[in-house]
N, C-alpha and C positions, 0 to 999 in steps of 0.2 A: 532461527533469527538471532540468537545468544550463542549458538554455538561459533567456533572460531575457524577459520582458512585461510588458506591463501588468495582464494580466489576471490572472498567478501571481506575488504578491512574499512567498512564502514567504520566500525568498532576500533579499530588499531588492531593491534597486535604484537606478542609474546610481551614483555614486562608492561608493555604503552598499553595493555590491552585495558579498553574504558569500564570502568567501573559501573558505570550506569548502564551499562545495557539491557539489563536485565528491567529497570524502571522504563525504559527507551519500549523496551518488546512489550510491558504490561501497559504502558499507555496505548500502545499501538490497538492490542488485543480488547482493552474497554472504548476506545473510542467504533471500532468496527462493531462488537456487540452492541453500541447506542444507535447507530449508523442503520443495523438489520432491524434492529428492534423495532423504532420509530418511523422510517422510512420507507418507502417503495422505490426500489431501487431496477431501472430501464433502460435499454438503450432505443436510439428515438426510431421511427417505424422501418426504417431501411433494414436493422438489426443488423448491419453491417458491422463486423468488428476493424479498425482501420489497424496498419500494420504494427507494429513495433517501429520506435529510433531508434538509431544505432550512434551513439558518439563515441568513434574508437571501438575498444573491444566488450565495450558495455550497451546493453539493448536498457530501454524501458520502455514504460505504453507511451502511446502517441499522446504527444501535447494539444493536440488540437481535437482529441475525441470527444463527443459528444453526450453525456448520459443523463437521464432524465430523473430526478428525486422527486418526492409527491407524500410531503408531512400523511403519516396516518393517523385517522381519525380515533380519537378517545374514547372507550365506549364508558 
């Protein structure tokens, strides 16, 4: 995710290359570790995964997916 390419310039790239990405990837990384930790994370009974968008030459997950979070209890 910090590393550099041509093909991900999220981040920029050669001199423009962003200096925070590195804070950019470690927030990423503690907010999913609070995310598994505290939550149950589902998709809803169909478990159907829907497709991938495609804008151009770029794919992401679908905007309209569905997933089921469920706070976990304290012991």
């Amino acid at each position: 995710m910090t590393s550099t390419s041509e093909s991900f310039l999220a981040f920029g790239g050669g001199r423009h290359l962003c200096p925070g990405r590195f804070f950019a990837a470690m927030e990423l990384k503690m907010f999913m570790a609070y995310l598994v930790l505290n939550y149950d994370v589902k998709m809803p009974r169909d478990g159907v995964r829907p497709a991938d968008e495609w804008l151009g030459p770029m794919s992401g997950p679908a905007t309209r997916a569905h997933v089921l979070f469920r706070k976990r209890q304290v012991l």
